[in-house]
Every structure is written in structure tokens, then in C-alpha cells.
N, C-alpha and C positions, 0 to 999 in steps of 0.2 A: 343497568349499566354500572352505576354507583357500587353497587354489593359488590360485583364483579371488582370491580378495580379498586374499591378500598380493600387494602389487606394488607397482611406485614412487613414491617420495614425493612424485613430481610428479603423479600421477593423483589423491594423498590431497590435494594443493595445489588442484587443478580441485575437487575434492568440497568443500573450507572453502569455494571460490567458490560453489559448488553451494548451497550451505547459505545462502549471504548473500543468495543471487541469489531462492531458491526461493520464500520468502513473498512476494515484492511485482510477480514480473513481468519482463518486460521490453518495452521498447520498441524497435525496429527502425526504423520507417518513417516516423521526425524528425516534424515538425511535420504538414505537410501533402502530398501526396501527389504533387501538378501542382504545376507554375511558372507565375507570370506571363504568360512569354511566347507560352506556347502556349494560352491562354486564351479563348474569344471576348470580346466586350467586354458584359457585360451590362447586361440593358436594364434589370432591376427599380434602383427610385431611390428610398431614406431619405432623407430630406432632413437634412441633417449629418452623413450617415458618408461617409466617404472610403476607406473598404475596401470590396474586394469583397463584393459580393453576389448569393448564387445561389440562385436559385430552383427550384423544384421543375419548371416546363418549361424548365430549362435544358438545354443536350445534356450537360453535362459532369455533372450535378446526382447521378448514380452514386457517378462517383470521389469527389466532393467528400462526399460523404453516409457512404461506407466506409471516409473519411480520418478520419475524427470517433472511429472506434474501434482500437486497437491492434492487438486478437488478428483472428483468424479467425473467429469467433461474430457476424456483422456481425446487428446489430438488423432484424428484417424491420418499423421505425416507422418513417415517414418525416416529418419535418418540412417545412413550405410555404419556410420559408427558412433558411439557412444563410449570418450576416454574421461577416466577417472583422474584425474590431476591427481599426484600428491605432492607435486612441487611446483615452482615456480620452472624447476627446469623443463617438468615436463609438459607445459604451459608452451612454451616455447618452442619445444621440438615437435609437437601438435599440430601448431598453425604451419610450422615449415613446412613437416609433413601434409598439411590439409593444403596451402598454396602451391606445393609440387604437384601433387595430386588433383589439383581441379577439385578437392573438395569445399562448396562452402563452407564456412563455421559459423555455428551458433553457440551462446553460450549458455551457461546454466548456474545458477550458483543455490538461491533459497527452493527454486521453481514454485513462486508463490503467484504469480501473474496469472492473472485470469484466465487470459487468452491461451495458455499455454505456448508463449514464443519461442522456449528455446529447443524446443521440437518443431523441426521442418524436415520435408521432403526432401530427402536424400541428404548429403555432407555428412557431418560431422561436429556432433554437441561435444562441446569442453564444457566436461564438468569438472567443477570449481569447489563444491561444498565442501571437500575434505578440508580443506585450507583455511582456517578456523584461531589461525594466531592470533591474540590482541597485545597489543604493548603499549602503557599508559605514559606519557610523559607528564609528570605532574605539573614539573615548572611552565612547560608551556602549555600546559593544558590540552595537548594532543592526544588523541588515539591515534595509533597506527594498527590497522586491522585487514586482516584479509578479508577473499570474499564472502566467505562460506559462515562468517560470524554472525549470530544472531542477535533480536535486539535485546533478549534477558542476558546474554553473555556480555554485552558491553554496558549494558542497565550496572551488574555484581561489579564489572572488572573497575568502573568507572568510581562507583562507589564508596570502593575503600577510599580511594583515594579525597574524599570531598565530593568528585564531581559529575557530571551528567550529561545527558543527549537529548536529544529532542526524539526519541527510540519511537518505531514505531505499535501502533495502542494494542499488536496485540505480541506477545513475548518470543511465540518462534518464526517472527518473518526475516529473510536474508537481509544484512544491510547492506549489504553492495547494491541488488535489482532496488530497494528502496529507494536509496540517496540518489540512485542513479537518474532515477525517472520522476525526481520531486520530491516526495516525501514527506505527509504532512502526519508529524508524530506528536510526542506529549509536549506540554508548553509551544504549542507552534506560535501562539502572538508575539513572544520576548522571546523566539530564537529564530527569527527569520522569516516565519510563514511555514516555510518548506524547508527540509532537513537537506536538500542538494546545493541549499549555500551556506552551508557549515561544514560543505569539500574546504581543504584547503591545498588536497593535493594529491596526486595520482599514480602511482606505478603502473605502468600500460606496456602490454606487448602490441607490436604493431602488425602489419598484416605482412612485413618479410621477413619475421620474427626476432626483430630486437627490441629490449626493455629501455624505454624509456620516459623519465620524471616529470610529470606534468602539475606545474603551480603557477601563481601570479610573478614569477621571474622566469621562469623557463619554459618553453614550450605552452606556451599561452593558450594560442588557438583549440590545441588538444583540453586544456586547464576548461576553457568555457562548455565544451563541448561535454566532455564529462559529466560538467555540472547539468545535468535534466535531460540527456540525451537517450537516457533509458535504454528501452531494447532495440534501437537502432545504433547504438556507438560501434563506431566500425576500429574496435579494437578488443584485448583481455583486461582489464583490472584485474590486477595480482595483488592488489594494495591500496589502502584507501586510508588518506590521513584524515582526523574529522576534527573541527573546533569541539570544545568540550567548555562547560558550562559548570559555575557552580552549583550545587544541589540545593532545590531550593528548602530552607528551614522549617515549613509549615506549607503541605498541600490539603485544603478543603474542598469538597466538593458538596453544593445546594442541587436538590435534583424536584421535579415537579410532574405530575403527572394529569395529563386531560383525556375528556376524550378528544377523539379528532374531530368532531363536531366543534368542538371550541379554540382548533388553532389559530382562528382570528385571533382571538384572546390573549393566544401564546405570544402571538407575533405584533401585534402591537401592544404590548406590554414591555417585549422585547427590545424595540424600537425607539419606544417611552424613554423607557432605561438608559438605552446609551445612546440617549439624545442630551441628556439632562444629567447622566453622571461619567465622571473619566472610569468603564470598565474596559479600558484598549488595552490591556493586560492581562485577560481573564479570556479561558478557555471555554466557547459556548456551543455546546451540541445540541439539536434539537436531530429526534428521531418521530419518522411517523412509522407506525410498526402493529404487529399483531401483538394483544395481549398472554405474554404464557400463561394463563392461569385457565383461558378462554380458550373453548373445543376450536378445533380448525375449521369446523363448519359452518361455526357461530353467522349471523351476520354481520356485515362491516359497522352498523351502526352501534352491536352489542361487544364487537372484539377491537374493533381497533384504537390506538391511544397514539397521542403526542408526549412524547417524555423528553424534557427537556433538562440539561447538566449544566451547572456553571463553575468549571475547576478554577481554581487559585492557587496561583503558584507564590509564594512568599518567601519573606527575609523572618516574617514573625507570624506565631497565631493572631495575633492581633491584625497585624496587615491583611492576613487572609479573611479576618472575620467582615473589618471594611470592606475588603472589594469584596467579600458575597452580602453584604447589606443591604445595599439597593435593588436586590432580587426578595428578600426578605423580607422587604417593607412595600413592596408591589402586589398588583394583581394575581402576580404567578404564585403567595401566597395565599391569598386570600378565598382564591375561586378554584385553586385543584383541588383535587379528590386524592389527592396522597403529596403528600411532601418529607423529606427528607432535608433540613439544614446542617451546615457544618461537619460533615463527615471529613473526620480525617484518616488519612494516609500518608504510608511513606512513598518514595518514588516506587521504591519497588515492591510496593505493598499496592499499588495500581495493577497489577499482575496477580494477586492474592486470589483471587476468588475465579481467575479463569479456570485451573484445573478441573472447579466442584461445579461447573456449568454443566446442565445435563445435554441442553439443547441452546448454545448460540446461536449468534445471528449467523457466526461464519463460520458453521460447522463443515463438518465435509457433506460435500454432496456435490451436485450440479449446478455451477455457479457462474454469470453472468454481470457484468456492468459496465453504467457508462457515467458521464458528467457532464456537471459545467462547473469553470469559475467565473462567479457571479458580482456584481456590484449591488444586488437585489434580492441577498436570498430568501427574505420572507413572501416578496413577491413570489420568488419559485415556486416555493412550495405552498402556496394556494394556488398556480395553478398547477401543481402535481396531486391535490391534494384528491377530489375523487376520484379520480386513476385510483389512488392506494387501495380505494375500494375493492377494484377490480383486480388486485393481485392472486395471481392464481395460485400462492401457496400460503401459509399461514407466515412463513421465513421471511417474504420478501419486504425489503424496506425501504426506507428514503432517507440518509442522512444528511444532514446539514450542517457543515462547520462553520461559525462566524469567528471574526476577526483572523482573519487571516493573516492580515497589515502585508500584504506581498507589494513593492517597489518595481521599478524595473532596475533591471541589471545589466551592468552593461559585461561584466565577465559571467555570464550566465546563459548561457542558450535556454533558457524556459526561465523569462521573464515575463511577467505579468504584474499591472495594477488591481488588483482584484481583493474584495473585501471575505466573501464566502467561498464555499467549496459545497457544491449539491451532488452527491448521486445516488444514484438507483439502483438496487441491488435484488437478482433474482434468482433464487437458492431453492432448489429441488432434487427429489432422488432419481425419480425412474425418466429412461429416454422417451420412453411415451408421451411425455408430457414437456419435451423439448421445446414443440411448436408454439405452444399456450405462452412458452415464460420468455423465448425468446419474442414472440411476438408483443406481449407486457413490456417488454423491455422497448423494442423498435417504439414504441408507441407514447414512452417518457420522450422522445428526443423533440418532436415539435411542440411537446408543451414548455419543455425547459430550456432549449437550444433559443429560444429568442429575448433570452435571459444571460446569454451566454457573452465572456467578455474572450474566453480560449477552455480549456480544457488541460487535463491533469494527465500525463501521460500514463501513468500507472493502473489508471481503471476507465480503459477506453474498447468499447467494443470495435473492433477492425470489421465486423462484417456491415457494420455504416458506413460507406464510404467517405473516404478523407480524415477519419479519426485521428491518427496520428499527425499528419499535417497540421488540422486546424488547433494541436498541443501548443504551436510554436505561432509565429509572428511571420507572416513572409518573407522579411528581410532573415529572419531566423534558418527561417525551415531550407532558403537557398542557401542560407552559409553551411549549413551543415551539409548540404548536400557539396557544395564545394570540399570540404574538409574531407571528404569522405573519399570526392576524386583523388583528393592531394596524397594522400595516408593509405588508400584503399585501391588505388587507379585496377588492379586486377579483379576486385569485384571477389576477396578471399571472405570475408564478412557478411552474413545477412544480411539485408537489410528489415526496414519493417513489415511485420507481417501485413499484406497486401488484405484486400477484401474478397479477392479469388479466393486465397490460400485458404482465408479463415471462414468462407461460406461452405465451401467443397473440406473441409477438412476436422468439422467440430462434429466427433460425436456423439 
């Protein structure tokens, strides 16, 4: 096992990317799938949208339908049409359109979501990705961003200026589906937790299609709602103002490697740590994972590993070298089989080494997950921890984010007191092997689930029943469902994808 996992510190370099890359995905296959110009011209007609529009007997209405979701899990729901925003106007005349016409609406913007939500059976996806403006206010440190913006575009845009995001860890996820549904990106300790309360404000079409501004002065109840209501908001985000954050002067990253046989070790070490020193500042991922270096066939006791990261986000090298000290002078030095201290980076040099990934964790393929947030997470993951064993792909993995520092909020519909963020992720290519990984999956949730303080709305399987429910607080989950009548009483909006939808519809 040793031979195997001692080896170069550039392999241990690809695994800190591995660890960043793991919880949120990846995207590959840019916005949309075809070009203009090979297009036919179509004949379905909105009256005031200027973007394409495809119908369900269009010839191309496949690709355009399969473009809508990232991975390989394409939704067997088909929607009657699929409109390409290129405006805000025609954003607008959509939903008229779609509440005249009895069509639901779903929307679309990164289509990075697991689930595939903004494909359902029958209505009508507004799609949002074209819509990709950022505009930086420096003085007040705002972004104003559309939806279709991703997180390397506000990573650069944010930049010149000094400043920064809590962007999520892997570079082309949508930040609208992100912030919307939580969002827990880079520096989540010192910027919130969760990147959906560093909303500070909202441009919303509503479901009789008028634009209107939602922040902590106007339009309030919409303003909470926004914040974590993810793919159940029953309106369009055209516009997303976001707090902005100075950049921080010095990021380090300590990284550690075991086997998984020793994550006792990991996790009461861990424990030790930030029992006995202030690192509530310091970003902690632990992954249980297959080793790349090790066959897929290997056994669990020969391939799989605990790799553990502790990022530092700073004002100085010096500050970052302190808060990774007490990781350097611990066990998690002393007893891994590979370490890695001190690695620097810039913010956007956290992003560097994605492109030259041969095989991430969130590559494309067949992708599945669910969660908890936790007050426990080392308890979790011992007892997730034989399970990893039995992952049926070499992909599949368990991440762990500690220090979350999440509060409740009282202008926030997904509030939580919760210290970690645990979930499970299950990545494979062919349908064949559907049953095995969804079944690996079903079967994290009673070892984790009574560890559970709520759940993350962003990586929540719906074919568990209540998933998206148990995201929120009951007194939560009714308000929104009130808001929904207040803003929505005609029922123009999706709601969340049900457990029906998502058992009868995943293929």
C-alpha cells in the first residue's frame, strides 16, 4: 500500500486539485452544444423574444434538449419548448408567453445540477446562459452579474479590481443555480459558509411577467427567498448583485495523505487541532477516494486513501504559514505517507491545474449525489467509511467540508447552524451499471442521515423522498411554499423536482 501511495508531489498536487474539483463537478461542454450556423431557422414564434426557439418537433430538438444538462444522466423529461434568452426582454415576454399558454417554466442557466431540474416534462426551459454580463463596482464592492456568468469569469472580472468571491471550487459552474441553492465555494469560513448570503440583491421576473428588485429594503420576502431557494424559486433571475471580498494576499495549502485504514488518525488529529488552536479561518477538506495511481480493480484495502487539505486564506505569507502550523506540527505530519506543506497559490491559480486533469473526480459521465450538514463530520465519515469500500466505481467519493461557521439567518431561507458539509458522490459511464451506483448511493443515506442537522440544496438526490424539503426548516419550507402562492398563485413556475418525476425520468 506504502509503494503505491508514496510518489510525486505532483500527483499529491493533481489530488489538492482533486479535492477542489470533487464536491461541485465539472463542466466540459460550454454553454450550448450547436452553433448558429448550422441551425435550421425555426418556425415556433414568441412574440418579443429574439432568441432562438426550439420546439419539441424540431429536427435538432435532441441535441438542444441534452445541452440543457452537463453530465451523462440526460433526463428521459422532455419539455414542448426550449427558449434561448438573449435578453432580459425576452426573459420576459417567455414567461407571458409561457403563463398564457399554460406552459410551466423551468429554468436553465449553468445546467450544472445533478438532478437535471431544469428539464421537465412538458412547458418550457428559459434558457439564461447567454446572459453572461459582469459589472464590477469597486467602491462598493459589488458585482452585478447575470445568470449565465461563471465562476472563472467573475474569479478574472473581480480581480483586477483587488477583489474576490467565495466562486465555486470548480471554474465553469453557473453562479446564478450556485448562490442560488447555497453555495459553498473557495474561502467558505470568512465569507459566510455559503456563497447565497453574499446575495445582496436580485433582479426577478415574476410569473405575470414584470421585473422587479429584490434586496434587504425592497421586496424583502422575494430578497429571502432568493437567497437558497435554488431550483424551486418560483421566479427568473436576470441579475444577481453579489458582496465582493478583498483578495486575499497569501493562499496556502498543507495537504496529507493516508490510507483509509488510518482515518481514525486523520480525524482525531483533526479534532485535536481545532480543539486546542483558533483554525475557524482555515479551509478543511478531507476526501475519502480511490487512489489514481492504483488499477480500478485494485482492492479497497490496496487503493483507497484519505487525503486531507487545509487552505489558508491570508492578509500575509506569514499569517498563512501560522494557520497551517498546527497541521504541521501534528500527527497528520508525522504518520502520512505523503505530504505536501505550504503550497502556494493565487486565487486564480486555484483553477491552474484543472484543465491538465486527465481523470477528475467530476468528470463527465453519470453522476449522482446527496448530503448532510453535519455538527459531526468526523463522526460521518467513520460511519461512511466501509461503505467507501464498496463503491462501485473507482470515481466515487465522500467529501467533507469542515468549518462551515454557518448561523441562522433570519433574511435567508436556507439557514442552518451546522459546522461540516458531508456528501457522497457517484460517477460512472455506462447505464448498465445505473442500479449498482444509484443503489451505493441510496445506501450512504442511513449511515449519514442520522448525522444530519438539514441538507444542501445543490447536491440532493430527489429520488429519496423529501430531499428538498428536509434542505429547509419547516417554518422555512412553509414560508416559501406561501411565497410561492403569493408571487405564483397560477402555478407558471416549476416547482421541485418531486420523487415521481426524478425515479420515472433519470436515464
Amino acid at each position: 500500500m506504502n509503494q503505491k501511495i508514496e510518489s510525486r508531489r505532483d500527483v499529491l498536487k493533481q489530488l489538492v486539485s482533486l479535492t477542489a474539483l470533487g464536491a461541485l463537478g465539472v463542466l466540459r461542454t460550454g454553454q450550448l452544444a450547436a452553433s448558429d450556423a448550422t441551425d435550421k431557422l425555426y418556425s415556433t414564434v414568441i412574440p418579443g423574444v429574439k432568441g432562438k426557439i426550439i420546439s419539441r418537433t424540431d429536427s435538432n430538438y435532441e441535441l438542444w434538449r441534452q445541452a440543457m444538462v452537463w453530465h451523462h444522466s440526460k433526463p428521459k423529461r422532455y419539455p414542448e419548448l426550449i427558449v434561448q434568452a438573449r435578453s432580459e426582454e425576452d426573459v420576459i415576454n417567455a414567461v407571458k408567453h409561457a403563463a398564457k399558454n399554460k406552459l410551466k417554466v423551468s429554468v436553465r442557466a449553468g445546467g450544472h445540477n445533478s438532478t437535471g431540474t431544469s428539464v421537465r416534462e412538458g412547458g418550457m426551459v428559459i434558457d439564461v446562459s447567454a446572459l453572461d454580463e459582469v459589472e464590477i463596482d469597486e467602491e462598493k464592492q459589488v458585482a452585478s452579474i447575470q445568470p449565465g456568468v461563471r465562476s472563472l469569469h467573475l474569479v478574472t472580472a473581480a480581480r483586477e479590481k483587488g477583489l474576490s468571491f467565495p466562486v465555486p471550487h470548480c471554474p465553469s459552474v453557473g453562479l446564478s443555480g450556485f448562490t442560488m441553492g447555497g453555495g459553498i465555494g473557495w474561502n467558505y469560513p470568512q465569507r459566510g459558509g455559503m456563497a447565497t448570503h453574499s446575495i445582496v440583491g436580485a433582479d426577478i421576473i415574476t410569473a405575470d411577467g414584470k421585473r422587479v428588485t429584490a434586496n434587504a429594503e425592497q421586496n424583502q420576502d422575494l430578497f429571502w427567498a432568493v437567497r437558497g431557494a435554488g431550483p424551486g424559486f418560483f421566479g427568473v433571475v436576470t441579475r444577481l448583485y453579489l458582496q465582493l471580498y478583498p483578495v486575499p494576499k497569501s493562499i496556502m495549502a498543507s495537504s496529507y495523505i493516508f490510507p483509509l485504514s488510518e482515518l481514525e488518525t486523520v480525524t482525531q488529529t483533526l479534532e485535536k487541532i481545532r480543539k486546542e488552536h483558533d483554525v475557524s479561518r482555515v479551509e478543511l477538506i478531507t476526501v475519502l477516494m480511490h487512489h489514481p495511481e492504483v488499477p480500478a480493480d485494485a482492492p479497497p484495502e490496496q487503493s483507497k486513501i484519505c487525503f486531507f487539505t487545509a487552505f489558508a486564506f491570508e492578509d500575509s505569507t506569514e499569517m498563512a504559514k501560522a494557520a497551517l502550523l498546527p497541521f504541521a506540527e501534528s500527527a497528520l505530519a508525522t504518520k502520512s505517507v505523503v505530504q505536501a506543506e505550504y503550497q502556494e497559490y493565487s486565487f486564480e491559480g486555484l483553477y491552474d491545474r484543472y484543465f491538465s486533469l486527465k481523470d477528475p473526480a467530476g468528470r463527465q459521465g453519470r453522476y449522482i449525489v446527496d448530503n448532510v450538514l453535519t455538527n459531526d463530520g468526523s463522526a460521518t465519515l467513520q460511519a461512511l467509511a466501509k461503505h467507501m469500500h464498496k463503491a462501485p466505481t473507482k470515481d466515487c467519493h465522500i467529501l467533507a467540508s469542515y468549518n462551515l461557521r454557518l448561523e441562522e439567518k433570519q433574511d435567508s431561507c436556507f439557514s442552518w447552524v451546522a459546522d461540516c458539509f458531508v456528501g457522497c458522490y457517484a460517477i460512472w459511464d455506462e447505464e448498465a451499471d445505473d442500479d449498482k451506483n444509484y443503489g451505493w448511493l441510496s445506501e450512504t443515506l442511513p449511515l449519514m442521515d442520522p448525522f444530519a442537522v438539514g441538507h444542501y440544496p445543490n447536491e440532493v438526490e430527489p429520488r429519496h423522498k423529501d430531499r428538498y424539503k428536509k434542505c429547509y426548516s419547516p417554518e422555512n419550507w412553509q414560508r416559501l411554499a406561501q411565497l410561492r402562492e403569493k408571487y405564483d398563485p397560477e402555478g407558471v413556475f416549476h416547482q421541485y423536482l418531486t420523487q415521481t418525476e426524478a425515479t420515472g425520468g433519470r436515464g
